[in-house]
N, C-alpha and C positions, 0 to 999 in steps of 0.2 A: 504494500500500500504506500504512495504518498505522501509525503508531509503533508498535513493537514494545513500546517503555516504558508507553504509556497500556494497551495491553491488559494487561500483566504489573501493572501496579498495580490494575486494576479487577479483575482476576482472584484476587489476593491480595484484596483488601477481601472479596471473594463469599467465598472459602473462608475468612477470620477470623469471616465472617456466620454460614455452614454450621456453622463448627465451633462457635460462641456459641447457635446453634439446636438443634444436637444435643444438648449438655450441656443445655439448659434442656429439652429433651422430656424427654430420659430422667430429671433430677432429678424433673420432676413427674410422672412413672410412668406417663407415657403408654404405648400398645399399642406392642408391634413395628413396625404398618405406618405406623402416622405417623411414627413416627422415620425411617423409609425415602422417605417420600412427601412429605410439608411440605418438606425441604431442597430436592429434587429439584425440586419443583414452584417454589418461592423463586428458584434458581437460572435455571430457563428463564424468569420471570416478568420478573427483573431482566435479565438477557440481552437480552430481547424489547424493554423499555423503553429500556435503554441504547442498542440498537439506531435506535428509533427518535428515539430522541432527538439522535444522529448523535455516538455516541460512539468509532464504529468508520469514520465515514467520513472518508476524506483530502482536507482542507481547501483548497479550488480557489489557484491561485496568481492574485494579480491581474497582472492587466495594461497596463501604463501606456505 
């Protein structure tokens, strides 16, 4: 399993992201649906990268 700490920090950074993206759609008066769609789509985009980048995978112990 994971650190529970690295997820809860990556997790807060997305949602300070989300919340920095929402204010900035709706100050620039964007439609409804992008304000609902751009975060949403951001989020599983960054998810997806983190992922693969092995931000989520529990780091093998060596063995000597």
């Amino acid at each position: 399993m994971v650190s529970k700490t690295r997820v809860f920090l990556f997790m807060l950074v997305m949602l300070a992201a989300m919340i920095g993206l929402i204010v900035l759609l709706v100050s620039l008066g964007v439609a409804a649906f992008w304000v609902k769609t751009i975060p949403v789509a951001v989020l599983l985009f960054a998810g997806i990268f983190a992922q693969s980048m092995g931000l989520f995978q529990k780091k093998a112990k060596k063995t000597e």
